[in-house]
ZAMARGU-4260 file (C-alpha; in steps of 0.2 Angstrom, whole numbers, plus 5000, padded with zeros to 4 digits):
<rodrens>
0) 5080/5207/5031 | 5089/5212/5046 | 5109/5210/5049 | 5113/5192/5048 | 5119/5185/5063
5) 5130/5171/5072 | 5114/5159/5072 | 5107/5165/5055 | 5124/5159/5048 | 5124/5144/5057
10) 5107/5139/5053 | 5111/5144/5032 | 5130/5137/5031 | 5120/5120/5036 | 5106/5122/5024
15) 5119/5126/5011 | 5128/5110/5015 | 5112/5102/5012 | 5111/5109/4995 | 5126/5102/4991
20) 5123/5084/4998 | 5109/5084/4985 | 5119/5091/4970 | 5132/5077/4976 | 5117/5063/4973
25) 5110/5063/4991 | 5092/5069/4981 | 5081/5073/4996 | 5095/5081/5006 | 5092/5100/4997
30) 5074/5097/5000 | 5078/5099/5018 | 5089/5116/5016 | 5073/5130/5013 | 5062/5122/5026
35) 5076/5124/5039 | 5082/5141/5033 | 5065/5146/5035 | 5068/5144/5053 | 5078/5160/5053
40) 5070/5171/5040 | 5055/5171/5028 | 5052/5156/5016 | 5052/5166/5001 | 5067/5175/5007
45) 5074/5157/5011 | 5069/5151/4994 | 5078/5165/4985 | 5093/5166/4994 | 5094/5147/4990
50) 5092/5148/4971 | 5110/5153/4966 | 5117/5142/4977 | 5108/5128/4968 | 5113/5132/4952
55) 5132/5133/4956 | 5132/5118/4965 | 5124/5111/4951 | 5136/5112/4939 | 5149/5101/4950
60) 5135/5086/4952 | 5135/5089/4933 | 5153/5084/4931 | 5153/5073/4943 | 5139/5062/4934
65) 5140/5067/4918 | 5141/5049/4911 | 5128/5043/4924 | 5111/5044/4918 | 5095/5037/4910
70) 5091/5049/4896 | 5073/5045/4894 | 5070/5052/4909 | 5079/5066/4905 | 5070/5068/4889
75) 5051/5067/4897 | 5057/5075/4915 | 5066/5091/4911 | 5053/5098/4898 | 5041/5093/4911
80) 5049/5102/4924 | 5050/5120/4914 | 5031/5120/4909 | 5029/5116/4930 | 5039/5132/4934
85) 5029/5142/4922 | 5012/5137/4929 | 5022/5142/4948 | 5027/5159/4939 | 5009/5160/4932
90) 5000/5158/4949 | 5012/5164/4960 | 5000/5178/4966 | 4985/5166/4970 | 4991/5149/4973
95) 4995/5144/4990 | 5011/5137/4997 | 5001/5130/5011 | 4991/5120/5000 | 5006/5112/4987
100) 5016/5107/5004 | 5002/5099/5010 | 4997/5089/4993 | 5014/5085/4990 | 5016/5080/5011
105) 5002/5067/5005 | 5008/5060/4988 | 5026/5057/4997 | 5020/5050/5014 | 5008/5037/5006
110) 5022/5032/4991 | 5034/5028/5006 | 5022/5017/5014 | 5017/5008/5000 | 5036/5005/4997
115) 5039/4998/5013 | 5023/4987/5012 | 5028/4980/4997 | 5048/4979/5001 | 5051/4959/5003
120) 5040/4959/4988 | 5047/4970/4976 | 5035/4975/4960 | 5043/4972/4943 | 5051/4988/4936
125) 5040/5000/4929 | 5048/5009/4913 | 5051/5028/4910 | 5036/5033/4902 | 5028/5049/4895
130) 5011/5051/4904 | 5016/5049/4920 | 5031/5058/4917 | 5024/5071/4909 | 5012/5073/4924
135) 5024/5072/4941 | 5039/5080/4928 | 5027/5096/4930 | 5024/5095/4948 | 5041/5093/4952
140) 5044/5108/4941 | 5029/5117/4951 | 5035/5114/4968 | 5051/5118/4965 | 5046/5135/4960
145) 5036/5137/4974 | 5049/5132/4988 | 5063/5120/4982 | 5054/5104/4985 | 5054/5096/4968
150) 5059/5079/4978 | 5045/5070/4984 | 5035/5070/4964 | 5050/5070/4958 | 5054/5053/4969
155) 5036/5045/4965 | 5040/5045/4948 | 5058/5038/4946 | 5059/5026/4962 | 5049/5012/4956
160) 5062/5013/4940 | 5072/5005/4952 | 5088/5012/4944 | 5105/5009/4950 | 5109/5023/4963
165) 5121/5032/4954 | 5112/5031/4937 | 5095/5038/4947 | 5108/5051/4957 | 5115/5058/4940
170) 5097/5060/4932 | 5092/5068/4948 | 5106/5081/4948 | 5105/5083/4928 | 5085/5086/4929
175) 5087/5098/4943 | 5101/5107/4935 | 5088/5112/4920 | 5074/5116/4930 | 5086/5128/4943
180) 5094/5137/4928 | 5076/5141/4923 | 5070/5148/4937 | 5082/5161/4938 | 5071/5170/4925
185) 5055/5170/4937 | 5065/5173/4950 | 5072/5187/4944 | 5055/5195/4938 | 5047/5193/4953
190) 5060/5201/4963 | 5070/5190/4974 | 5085/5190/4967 | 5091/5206/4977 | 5109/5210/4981
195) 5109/5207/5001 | 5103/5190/4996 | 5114/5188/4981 | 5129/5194/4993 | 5125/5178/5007
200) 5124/5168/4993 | 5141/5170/4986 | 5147/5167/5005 | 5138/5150/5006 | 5143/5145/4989
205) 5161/5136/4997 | 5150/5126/5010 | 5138/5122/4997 | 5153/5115/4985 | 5161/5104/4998
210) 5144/5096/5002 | 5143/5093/4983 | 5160/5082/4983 | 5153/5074/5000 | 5139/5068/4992
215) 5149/5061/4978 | 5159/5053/4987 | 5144/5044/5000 | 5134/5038/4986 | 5151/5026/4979
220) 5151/5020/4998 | 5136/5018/5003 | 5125/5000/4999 | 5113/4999/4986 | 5098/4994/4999
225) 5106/5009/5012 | 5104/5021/4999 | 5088/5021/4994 | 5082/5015/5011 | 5090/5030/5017
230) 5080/5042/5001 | 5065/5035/5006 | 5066/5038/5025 | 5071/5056/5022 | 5057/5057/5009
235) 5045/5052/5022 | 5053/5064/5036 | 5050/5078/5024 | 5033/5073/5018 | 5028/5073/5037
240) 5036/5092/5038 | 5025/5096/5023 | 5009/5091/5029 | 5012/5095/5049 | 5016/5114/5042
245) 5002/5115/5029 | 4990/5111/5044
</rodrens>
């Protein structure tokens, strides 16, 4: 990558800030962070340059809901998720990212619609369950690998659960949190995790923090009925991006 300048930094200090919106319980937020850095440099370079920002801001959403969480989910979600980032690291020579980001753009643009068909006429609940868990836990985990965009399967899942927004913000951070810390291994042996990257990261790292408490602190302030209409609108924006970029 060349020298970073005054617009690369711009561009990553606000895709950092993303990242820790997310950690901080605004989930689609970091879903938002490679796309846009990607605007500056390459995707894969974006996605690794990313990684360890995520994984530090991680360990303050940890704290900061570590009594907030439905542990079923975790339970089916997380173990999920790794076997996902092993079938990413398994392909990662042949499988398209085109192709994920536009299946993925699907799945997410026609649960939003289907969410606001039904929103005066709310379905019942549906429990945490282990096939469909199992299923979109893996995905999550897959797309994550591939470019940070665990959200969107991850949200298809767990929405209809209709938890309480800080109970479905805590299993968000805590499931992402696993998976994260995982892929530092692939990462690693695929090589991306080089030290000019690793060196922009550490200079993120501060913004990525502060977006973390931000989010905290916006997701005890905001409604109930905001927040997730507010998840599902930037679930459909980045659906659209998806499948607008895969064509």
């Amino acid at each position: 990558m060349a020298e970073p300048g005054v617009a690369f930094f711009l561009v990553a200090g606000l895709a950092a800030l993303l990242v820790g919106l997310s950690k901080g319980g605004l989930s689609m937020a970091g879903s938002l962070g490679t796309p846009l850095l990607a605007l500056v440099i390459s995707p894969v370079k974006a996605a690794a340059l990313l990684l360890p920002i995520f994984v530090v801001s991680d360990w303050f959403g940890l704290y900061a809901y570590r009594s907030e969480f439905d542990k079923r989910n975790l339970m089916i979600l997380i173990p999920a998720g790794i076997a996902g980032i092993g079938i990413g690291w398994l392909s990662a020579a042949v499988v398209s990212d085109r192709m994920v980001g536009l299946l993925i753009g699907i799945v997410g643009i026609a649960f939003c619609l289907n969410a606001w068909r039904l929103r005066n006429h709310p379905p019942v609940p549906k429990p945490a369950d282990i096939p469909r868990g199992l299923f979109w836990g893996a995905v999550a985990g897959f797309t994550s690998f591939v470019s940070h965009s665990g959200g969107p399967p991850y949200q298809v899942y767990v929405l209809p659960q209709r938890l309480s927004r800080t109970v479905f913000a805590g299993t968000t951070t805590i499931t992402f949190a696993a998976i994260n810390l995982v892929k530092l291994l692939p990462y690693w042996q695929l090589g991306q995790l080089d030290l000019a990257n690793l060196k922009i990261s550490v200079l993120l790292m501060p913004i990525a923090v502060a977006g973390t408490f931000a989010g905290v602190w916006l997701v005890r302030v905001i409604p109930e009925r905001t927040y997730f209409l507010l998840v599902h609108v930037a679930l459909f924006v980045l659906s659209i991006k998806l499948v607008v970029a895969a064509v």
